[in-house]
Z-matrix of the N, CA and C atoms (Angstrom, degrees):
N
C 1 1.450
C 2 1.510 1 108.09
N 3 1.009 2 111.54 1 166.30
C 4 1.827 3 129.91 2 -165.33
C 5 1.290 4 119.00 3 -137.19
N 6 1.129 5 119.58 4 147.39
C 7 1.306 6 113.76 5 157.26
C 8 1.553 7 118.95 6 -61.18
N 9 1.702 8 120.83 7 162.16
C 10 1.104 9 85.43 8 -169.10
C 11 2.012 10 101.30 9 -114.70
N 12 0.933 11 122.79 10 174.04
C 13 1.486 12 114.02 11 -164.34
C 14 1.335 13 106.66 12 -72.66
N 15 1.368 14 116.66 13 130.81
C 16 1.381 15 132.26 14 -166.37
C 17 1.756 16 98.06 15 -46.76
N 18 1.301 17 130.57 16 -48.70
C 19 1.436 18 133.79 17 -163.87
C 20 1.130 19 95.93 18 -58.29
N 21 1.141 20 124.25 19 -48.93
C 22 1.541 21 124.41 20 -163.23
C 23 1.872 22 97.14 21 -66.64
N 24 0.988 23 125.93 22 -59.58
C 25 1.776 24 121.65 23 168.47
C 26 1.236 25 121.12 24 -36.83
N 27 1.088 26 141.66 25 -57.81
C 28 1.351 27 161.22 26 -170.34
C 29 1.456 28 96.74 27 -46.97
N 30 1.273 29 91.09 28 114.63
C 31 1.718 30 109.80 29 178.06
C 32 1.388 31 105.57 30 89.21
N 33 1.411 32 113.40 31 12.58
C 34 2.001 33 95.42 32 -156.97
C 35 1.285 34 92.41 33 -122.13
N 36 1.307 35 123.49 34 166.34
C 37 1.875 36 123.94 35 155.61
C 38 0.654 37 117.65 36 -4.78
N 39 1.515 38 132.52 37 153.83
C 40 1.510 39 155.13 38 177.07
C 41 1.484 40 90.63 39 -90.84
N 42 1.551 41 134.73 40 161.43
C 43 1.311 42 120.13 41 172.38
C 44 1.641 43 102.16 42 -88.54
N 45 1.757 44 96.52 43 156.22
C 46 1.044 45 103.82 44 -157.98
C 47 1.877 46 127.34 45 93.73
N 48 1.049 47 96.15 46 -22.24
C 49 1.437 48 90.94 47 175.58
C 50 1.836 49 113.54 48 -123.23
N 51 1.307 50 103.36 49 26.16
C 52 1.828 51 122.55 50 -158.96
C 53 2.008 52 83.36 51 -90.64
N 54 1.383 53 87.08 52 118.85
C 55 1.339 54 91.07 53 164.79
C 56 1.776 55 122.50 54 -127.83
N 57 1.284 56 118.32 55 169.78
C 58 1.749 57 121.22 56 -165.11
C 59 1.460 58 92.96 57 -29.69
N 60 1.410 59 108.95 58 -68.01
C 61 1.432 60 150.80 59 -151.94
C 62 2.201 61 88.27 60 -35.19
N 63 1.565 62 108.86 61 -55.41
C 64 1.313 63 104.18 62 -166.24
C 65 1.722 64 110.74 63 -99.59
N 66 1.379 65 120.48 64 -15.18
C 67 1.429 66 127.61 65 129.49
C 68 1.640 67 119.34 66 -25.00
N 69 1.075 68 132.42 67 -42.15
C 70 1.376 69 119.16 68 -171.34
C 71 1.500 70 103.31 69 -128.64
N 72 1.872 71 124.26 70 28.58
C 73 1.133 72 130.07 71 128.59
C 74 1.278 73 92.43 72 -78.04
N 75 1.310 74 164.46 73 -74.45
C 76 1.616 75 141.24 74 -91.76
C 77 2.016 76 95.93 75 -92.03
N 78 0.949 77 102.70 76 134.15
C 79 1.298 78 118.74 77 174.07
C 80 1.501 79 119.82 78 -15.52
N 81 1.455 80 123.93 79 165.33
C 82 1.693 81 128.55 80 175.52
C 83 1.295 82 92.81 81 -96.49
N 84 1.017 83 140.87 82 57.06
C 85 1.254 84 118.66 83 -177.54
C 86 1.964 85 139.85 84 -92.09
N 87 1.517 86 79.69 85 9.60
C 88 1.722 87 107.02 86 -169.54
C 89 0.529 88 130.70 87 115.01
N 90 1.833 89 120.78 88 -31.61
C 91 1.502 90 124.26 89 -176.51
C 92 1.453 91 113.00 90 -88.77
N 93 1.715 92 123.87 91 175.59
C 94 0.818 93 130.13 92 163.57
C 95 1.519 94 129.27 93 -119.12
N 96 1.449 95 118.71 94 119.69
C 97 1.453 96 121.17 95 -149.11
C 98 1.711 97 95.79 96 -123.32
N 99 0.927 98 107.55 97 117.17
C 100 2.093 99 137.04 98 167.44
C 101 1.501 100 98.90 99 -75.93
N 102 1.408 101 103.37 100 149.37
C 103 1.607 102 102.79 101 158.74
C 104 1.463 103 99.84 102 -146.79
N 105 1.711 104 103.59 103 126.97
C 106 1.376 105 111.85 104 -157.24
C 107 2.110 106 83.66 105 -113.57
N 108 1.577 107 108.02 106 128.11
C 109 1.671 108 112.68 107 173.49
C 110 1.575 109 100.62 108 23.13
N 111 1.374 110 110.67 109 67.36
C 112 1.275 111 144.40 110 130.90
C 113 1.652 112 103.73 111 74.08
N 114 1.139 113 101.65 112 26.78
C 115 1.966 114 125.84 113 161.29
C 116 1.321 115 121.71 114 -99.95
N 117 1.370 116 117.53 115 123.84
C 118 1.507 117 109.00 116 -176.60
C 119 1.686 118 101.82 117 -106.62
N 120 1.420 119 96.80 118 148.14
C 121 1.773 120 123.70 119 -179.66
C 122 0.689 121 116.94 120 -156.51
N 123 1.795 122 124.37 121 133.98
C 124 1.084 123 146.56 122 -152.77
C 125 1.665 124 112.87 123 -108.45
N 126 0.809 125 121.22 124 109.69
C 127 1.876 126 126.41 125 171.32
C 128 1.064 127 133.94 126 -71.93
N 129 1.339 128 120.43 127 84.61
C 130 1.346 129 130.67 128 -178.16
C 131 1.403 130 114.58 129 -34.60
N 132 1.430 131 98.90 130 176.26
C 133 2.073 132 104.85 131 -169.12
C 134 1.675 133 86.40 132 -95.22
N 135 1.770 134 108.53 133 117.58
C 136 0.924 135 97.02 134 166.49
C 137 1.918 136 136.71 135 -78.49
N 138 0.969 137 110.81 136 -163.37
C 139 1.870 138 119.74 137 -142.79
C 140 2.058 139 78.70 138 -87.60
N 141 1.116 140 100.54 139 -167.93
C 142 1.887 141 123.18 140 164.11
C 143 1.551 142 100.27 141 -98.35
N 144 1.196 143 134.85 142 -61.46
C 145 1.200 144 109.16 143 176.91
C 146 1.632 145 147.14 144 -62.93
N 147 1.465 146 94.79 145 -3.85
C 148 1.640 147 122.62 146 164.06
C 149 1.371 148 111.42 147 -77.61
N 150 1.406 149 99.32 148 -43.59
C 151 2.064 150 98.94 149 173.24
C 152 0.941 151 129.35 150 -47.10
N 153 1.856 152 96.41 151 -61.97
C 154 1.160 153 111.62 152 -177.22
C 155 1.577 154 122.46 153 -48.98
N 156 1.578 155 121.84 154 -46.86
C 157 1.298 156 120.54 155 145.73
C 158 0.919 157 154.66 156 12.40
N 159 1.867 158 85.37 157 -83.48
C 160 1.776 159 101.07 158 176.48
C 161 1.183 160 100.39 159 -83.97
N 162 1.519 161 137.68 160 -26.05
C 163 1.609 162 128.83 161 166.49
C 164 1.614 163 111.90 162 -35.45
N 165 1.221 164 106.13 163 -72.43
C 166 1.411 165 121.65 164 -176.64
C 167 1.546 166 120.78 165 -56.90
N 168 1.238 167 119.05 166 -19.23
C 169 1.887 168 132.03 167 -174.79
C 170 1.974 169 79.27 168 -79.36
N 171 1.646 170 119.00 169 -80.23
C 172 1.232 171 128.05 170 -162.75
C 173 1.657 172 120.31 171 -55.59
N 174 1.987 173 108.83 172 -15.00
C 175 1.124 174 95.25 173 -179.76
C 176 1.840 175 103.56 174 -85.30
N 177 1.423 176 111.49 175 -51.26
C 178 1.337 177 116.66 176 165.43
C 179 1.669 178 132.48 177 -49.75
N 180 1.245 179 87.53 178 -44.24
C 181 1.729 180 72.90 179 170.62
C 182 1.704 181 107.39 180 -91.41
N 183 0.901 182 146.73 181 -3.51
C 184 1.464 183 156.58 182 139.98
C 185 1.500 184 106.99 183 -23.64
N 186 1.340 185 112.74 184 -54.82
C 187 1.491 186 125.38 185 -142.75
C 188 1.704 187 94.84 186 -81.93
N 189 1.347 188 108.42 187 -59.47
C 190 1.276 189 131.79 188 161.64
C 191 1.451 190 111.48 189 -40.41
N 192 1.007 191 114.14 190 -43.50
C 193 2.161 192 111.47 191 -179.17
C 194 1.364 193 93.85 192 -63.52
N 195 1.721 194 118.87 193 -64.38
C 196 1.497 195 135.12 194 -164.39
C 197 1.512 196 88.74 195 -42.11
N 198 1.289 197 109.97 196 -74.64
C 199 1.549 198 114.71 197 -169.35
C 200 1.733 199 128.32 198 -21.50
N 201 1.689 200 103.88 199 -51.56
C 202 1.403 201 108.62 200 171.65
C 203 1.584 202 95.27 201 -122.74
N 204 0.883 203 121.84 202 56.22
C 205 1.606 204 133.73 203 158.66
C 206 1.421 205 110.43 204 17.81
N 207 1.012 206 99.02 205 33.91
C 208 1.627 207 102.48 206 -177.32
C 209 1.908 208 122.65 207 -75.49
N 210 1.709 209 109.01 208 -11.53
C 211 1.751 210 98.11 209 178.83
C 212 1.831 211 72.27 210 163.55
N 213 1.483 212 96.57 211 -177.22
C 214 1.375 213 131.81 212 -163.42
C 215 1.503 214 116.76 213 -102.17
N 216 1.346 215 129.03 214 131.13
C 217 1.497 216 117.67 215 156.11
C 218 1.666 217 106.93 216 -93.46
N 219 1.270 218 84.87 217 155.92
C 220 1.832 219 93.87 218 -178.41
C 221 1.871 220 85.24 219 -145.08
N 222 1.290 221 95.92 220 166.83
C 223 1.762 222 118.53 221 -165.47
C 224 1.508 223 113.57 222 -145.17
N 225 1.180 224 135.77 223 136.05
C 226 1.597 225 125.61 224 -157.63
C 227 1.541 226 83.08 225 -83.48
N 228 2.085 227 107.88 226 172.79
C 229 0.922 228 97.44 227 -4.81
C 230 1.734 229 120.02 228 -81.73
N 231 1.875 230 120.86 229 143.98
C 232 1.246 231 103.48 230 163.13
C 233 1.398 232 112.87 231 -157.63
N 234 1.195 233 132.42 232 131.30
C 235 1.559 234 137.73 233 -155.23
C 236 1.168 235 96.67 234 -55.14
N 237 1.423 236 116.48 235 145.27
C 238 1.952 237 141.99 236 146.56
C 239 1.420 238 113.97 237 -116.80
N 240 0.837 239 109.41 238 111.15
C 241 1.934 240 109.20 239 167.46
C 242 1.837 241 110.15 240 -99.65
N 243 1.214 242 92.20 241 80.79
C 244 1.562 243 102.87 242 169.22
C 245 1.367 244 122.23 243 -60.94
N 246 1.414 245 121.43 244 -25.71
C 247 1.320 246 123.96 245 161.71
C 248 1.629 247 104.34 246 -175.82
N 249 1.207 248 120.70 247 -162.80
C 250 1.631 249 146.97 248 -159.84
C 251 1.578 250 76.83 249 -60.91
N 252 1.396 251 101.60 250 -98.17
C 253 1.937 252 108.70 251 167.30
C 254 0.873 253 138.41 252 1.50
N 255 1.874 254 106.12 253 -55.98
C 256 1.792 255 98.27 254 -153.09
C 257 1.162 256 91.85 255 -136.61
N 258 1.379 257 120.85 256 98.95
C 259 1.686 258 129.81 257 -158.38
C 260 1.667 259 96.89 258 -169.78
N 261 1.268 260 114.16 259 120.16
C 262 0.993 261 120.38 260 -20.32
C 263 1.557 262 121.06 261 -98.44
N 264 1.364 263 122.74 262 172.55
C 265 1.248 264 117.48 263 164.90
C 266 1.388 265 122.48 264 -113.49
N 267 1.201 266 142.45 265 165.36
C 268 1.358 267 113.27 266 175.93
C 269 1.726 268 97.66 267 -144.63
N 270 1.518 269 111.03 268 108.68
C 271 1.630 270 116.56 269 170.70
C 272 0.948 271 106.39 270 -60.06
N 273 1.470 272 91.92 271 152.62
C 274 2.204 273 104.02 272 159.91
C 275 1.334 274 114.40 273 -54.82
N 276 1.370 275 118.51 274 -38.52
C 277 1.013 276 135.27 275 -160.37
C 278 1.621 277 112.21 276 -130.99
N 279 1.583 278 121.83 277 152.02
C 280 1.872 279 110.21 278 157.37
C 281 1.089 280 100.23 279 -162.51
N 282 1.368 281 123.87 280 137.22
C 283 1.533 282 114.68 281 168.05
C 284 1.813 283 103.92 282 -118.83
N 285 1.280 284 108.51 283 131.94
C 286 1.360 285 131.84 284 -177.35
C 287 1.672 286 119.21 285 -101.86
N 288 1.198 287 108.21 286 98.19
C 289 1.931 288 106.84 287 159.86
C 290 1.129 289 132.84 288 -26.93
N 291 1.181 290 138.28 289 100.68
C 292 1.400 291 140.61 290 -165.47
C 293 1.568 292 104.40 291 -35.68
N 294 1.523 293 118.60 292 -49.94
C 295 1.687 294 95.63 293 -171.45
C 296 1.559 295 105.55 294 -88.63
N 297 1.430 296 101.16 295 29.19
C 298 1.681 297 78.54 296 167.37
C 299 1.544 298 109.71 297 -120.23
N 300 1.560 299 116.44 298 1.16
C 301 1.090 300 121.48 299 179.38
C 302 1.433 301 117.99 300 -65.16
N 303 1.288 302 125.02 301 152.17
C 304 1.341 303 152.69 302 -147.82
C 305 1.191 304 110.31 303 -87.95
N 306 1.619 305 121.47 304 -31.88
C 307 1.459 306 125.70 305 -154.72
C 308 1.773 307 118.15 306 76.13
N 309 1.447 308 95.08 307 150.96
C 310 1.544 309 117.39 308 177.37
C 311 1.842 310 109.72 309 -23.46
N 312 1.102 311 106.39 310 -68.91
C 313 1.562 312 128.32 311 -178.87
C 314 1.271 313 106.06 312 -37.45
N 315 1.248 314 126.08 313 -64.80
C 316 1.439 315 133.67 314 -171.96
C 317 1.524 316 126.17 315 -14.69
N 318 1.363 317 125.62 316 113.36
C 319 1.135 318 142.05 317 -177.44
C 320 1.467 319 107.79 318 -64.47
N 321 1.113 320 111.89 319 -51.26
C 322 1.812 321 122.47 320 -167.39
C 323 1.834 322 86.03 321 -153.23
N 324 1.264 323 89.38 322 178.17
C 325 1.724 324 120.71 323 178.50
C 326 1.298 325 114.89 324 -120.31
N 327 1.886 326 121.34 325 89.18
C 328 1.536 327 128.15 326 -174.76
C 329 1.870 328 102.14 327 -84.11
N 330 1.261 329 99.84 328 112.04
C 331 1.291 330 106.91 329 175.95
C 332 1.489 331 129.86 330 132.01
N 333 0.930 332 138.64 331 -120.12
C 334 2.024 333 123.19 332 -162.80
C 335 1.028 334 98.86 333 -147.74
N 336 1.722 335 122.79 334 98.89
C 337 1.319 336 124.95 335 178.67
C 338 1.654 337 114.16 336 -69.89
N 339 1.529 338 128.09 337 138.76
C 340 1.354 339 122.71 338 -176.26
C 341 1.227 340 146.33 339 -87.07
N 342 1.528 341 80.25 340 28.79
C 343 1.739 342 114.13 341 -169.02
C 344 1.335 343 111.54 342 177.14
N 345 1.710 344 133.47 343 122.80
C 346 1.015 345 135.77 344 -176.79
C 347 1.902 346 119.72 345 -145.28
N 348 1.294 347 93.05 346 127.11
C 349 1.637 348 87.39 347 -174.42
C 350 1.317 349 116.60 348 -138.68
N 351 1.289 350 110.15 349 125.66
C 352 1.750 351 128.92 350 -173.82
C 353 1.608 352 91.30 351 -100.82
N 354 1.322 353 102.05 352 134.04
C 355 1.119 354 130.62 353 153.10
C 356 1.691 355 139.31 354 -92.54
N 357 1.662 356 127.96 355 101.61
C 358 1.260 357 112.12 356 -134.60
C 359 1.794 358 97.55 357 -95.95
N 360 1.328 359 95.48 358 136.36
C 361 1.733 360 92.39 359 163.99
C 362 1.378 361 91.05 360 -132.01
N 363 2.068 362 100.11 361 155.81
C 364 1.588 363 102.68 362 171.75
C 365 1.098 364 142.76 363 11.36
N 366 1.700 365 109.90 364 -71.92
C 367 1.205 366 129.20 365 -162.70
C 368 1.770 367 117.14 366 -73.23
N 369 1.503 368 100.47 367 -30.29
C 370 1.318 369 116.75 368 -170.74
C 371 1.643 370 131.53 369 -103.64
N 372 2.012 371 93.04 370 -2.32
C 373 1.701 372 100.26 371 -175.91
C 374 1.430 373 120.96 372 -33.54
N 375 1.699 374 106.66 373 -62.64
C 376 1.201 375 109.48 374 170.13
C 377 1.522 376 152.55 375 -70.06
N 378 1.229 377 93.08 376 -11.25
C 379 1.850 378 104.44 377 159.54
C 380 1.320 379 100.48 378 -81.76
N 381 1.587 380 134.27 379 -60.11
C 382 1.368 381 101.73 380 -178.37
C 383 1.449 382 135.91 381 -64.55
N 384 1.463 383 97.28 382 -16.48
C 385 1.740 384 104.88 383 -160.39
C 386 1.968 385 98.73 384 -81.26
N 387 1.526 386 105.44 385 -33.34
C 388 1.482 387 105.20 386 -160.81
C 389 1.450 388 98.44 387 -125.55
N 390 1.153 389 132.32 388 -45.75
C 391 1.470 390 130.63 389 -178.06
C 392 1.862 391 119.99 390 -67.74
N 393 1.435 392 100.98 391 -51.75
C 394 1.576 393 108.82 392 -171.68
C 395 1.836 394 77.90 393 -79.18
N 396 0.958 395 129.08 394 -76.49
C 397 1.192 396 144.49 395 -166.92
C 398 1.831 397 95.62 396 -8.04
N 399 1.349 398 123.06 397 -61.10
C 400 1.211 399 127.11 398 -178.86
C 401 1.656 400 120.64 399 -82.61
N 402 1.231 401 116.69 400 -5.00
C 403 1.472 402 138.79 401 169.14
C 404 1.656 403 106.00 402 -68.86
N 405 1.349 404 107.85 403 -75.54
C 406 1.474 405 111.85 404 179.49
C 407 1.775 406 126.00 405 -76.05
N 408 1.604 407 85.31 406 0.42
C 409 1.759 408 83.59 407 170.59
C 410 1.520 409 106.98 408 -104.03
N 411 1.391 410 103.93 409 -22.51
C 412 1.551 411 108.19 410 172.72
C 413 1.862 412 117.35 411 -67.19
N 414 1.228 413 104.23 412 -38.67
C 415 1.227 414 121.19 413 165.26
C 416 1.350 415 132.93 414 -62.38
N 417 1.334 416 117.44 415 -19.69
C 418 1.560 417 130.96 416 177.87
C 419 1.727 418 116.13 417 91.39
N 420 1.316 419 111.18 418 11.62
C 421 1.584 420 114.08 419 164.00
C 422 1.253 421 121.08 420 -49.72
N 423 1.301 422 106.71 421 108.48
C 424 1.898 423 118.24 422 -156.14
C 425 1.705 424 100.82 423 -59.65
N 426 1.293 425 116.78 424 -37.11
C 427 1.441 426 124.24 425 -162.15
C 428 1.418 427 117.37 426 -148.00
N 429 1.507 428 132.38 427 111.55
C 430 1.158 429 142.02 428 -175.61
C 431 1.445 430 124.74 429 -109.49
N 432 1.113 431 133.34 430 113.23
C 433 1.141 432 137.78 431 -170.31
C 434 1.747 433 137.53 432 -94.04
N 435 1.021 434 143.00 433 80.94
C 436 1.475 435 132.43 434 -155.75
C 437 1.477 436 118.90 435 -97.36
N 438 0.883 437 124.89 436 127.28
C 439 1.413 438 139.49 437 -152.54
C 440 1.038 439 128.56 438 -130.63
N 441 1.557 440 116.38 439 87.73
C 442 1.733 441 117.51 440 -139.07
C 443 2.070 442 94.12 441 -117.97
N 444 1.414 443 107.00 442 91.83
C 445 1.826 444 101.11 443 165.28
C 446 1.503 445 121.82 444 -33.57
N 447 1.641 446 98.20 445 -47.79
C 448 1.783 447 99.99 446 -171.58
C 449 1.233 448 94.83 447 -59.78
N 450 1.179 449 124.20 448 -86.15
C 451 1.613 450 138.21 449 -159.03
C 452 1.919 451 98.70 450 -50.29
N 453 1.010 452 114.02 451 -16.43
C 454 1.700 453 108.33 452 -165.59
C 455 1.502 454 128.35 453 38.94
N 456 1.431 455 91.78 454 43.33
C 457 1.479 456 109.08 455 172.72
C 458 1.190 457 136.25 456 -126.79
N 459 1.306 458 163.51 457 166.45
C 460 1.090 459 168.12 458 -116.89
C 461 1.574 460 110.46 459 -172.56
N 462 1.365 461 130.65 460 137.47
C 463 1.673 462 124.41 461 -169.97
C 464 1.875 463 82.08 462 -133.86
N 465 0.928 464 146.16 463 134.17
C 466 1.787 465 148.61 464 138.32
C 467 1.119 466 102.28 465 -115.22
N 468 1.765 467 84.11 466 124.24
C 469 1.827 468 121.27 467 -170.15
C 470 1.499 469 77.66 468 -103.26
N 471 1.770 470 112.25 469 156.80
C 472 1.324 471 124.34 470 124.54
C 473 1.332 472 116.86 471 -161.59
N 474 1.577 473 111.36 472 169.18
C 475 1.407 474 126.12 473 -117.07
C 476 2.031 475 76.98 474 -92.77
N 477 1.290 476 108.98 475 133.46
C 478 1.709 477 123.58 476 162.68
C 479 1.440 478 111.55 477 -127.52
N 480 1.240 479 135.86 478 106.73
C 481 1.101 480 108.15 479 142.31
C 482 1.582 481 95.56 480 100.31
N 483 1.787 482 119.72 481 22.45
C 484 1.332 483 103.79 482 -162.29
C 485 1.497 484 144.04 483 86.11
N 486 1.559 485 96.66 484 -24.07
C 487 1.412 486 117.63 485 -160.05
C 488 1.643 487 102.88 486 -140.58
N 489 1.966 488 127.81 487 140.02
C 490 0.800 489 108.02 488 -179.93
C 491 1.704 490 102.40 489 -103.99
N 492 1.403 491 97.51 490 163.45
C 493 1.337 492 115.68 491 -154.25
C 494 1.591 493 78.37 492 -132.18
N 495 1.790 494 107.04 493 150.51
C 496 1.614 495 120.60 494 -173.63
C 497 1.742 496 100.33 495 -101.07
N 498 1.095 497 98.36 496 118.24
C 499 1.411 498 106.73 497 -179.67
C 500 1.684 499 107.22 498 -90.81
N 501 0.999 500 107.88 499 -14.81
C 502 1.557 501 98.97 500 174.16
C 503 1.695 502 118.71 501 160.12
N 504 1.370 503 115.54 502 110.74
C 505 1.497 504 117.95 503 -167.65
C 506 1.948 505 102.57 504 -86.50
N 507 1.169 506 109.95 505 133.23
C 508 1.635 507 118.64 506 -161.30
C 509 1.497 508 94.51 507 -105.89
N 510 1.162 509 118.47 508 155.53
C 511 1.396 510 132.05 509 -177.80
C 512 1.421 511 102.46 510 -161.74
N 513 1.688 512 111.73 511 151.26
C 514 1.393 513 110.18 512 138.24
C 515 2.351 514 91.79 513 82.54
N 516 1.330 515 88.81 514 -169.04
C 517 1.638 516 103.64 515 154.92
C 518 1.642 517 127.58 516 -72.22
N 519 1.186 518 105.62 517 22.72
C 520 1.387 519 120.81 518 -170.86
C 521 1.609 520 98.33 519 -85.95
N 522 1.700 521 110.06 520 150.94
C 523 1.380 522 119.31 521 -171.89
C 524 1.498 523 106.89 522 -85.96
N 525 1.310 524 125.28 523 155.37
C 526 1.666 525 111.94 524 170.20
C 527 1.083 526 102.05 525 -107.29
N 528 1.490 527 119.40 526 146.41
C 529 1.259 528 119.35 527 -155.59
C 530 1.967 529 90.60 528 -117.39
N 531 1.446 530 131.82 529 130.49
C 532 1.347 531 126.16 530 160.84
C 533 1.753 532 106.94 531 -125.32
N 534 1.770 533 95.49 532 152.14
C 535 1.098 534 103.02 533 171.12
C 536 1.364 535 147.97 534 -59.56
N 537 2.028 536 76.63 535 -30.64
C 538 1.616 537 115.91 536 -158.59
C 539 1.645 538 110.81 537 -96.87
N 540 1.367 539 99.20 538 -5.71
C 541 1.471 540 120.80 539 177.26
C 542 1.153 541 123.83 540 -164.21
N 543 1.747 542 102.90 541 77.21
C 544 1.332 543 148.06 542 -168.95
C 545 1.558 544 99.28 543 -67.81
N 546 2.022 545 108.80 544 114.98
C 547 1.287 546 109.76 545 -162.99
C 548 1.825 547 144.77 546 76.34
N 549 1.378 548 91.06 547 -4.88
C 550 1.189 549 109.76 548 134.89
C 551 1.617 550 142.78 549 -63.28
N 552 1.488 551 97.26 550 113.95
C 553 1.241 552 105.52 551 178.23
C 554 1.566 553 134.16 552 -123.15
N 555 1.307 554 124.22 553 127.77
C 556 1.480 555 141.55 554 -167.00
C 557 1.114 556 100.10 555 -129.00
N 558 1.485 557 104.63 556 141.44
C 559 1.803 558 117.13 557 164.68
C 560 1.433 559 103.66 558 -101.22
N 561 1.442 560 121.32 559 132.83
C 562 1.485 561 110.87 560 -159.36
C 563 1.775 562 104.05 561 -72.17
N 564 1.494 563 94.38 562 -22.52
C 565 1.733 564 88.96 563 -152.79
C 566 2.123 565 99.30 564 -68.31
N 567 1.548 566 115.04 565 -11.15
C 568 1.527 567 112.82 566 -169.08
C 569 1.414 568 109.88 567 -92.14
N 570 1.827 569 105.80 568 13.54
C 571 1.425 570 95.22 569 165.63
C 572 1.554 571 120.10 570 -107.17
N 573 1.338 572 102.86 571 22.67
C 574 1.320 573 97.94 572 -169.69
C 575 1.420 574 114.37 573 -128.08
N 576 1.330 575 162.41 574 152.26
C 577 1.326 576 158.80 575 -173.63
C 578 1.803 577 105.18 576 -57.78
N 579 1.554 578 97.60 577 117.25
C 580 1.396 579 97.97 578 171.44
C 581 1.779 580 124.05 579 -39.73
N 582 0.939 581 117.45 580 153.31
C 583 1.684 582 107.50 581 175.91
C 584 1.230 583 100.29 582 -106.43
């Protein structure tokens, strides 16, 4: 994530008070801009080793959804309206429950995806690690996923008590273990660009 270019502000919301409504005035301009509790930020073009990533998260855990047909992966960019606030956002990653899906038509996805995973490059540690991080736990996102190339590791949060709690940091040939997709299995080290 980025700051976002002063021109584009000028005249617009104070942060914090950025709503859908002035989100879809802001220009076509290529980029793609989230607004997390009524702040707008812009998402840089991510790197090849971020792709590669989210390639590999959506082909594997894809395969596994197909398998017991249990809901959909989707891959930004693609709208979430987590609430009034924080609309939209758009994960690297989301996996959706079949009866909660939207249908073909669907513009965006209003409501609490049941699985969500940011993938961190440079630019974005801290929106995913501390900003989204408190967005989708505030929101009730059962299971959060962080997905770091440098570090070649994996963090799965899920939601206890209100609050997410680390269910298990993955490394190495190590399996990732989710709640939300019970029996699922990944080797952490094949999501990341060979070295």
């Amino acid at each position: 994530m980025a700051e976002v270019n002063p021109a584009i502000t000028a005249n617009q919301p104070e942060p914090g008070e950025w709503t859908y409504d002035d989100y879809l005035a802001l220009p076509d301009d290529g980029h793609h801009y989230e607004i997390i509790a009524g702040v707008l930020y812009m998402v840089n073009a991510p790197g090849i080793d971020h792709q590669f990533t989210v390639v590999q998260l959506i082909k594997q855990i894809g395969l596994f959804v197909d398998q017991h047909q249990s809901g959909y992966i989707l891959a930004a960019p693609f709208e979430v309206h987590l609430s009034e606030i924080t609309r939209p956002v758009q994960p690297d990653v989301l996996f959706i429950r079949r009866n909660k899906w939207p249908g073909s038509e669907a513009k965006f996805f209003a409501g609490i995806p049941d699985l969500v995973i940011e993938v961190i490059s440079p630019s974005s540690a801290r929106t995913d690690q501390v900003i989204k991080f408190s967005a989708y736990e505030q929101a009730g996102v059962p299971e959060y996923w962080l997905a770091n190339p440098k570090s070649r590791a994996v963090e799965v949060f899920t939601l206890s008590g209100g609050e997410y709690a680390l269910l298990g940091l993955y490394t190495d040939d190590e399996p990732i273990e989710s709640k939300v997709l019970a029996g699922l299995n990944i080797t952490t080290s094949t999501l990341f660009l060979p070295r």
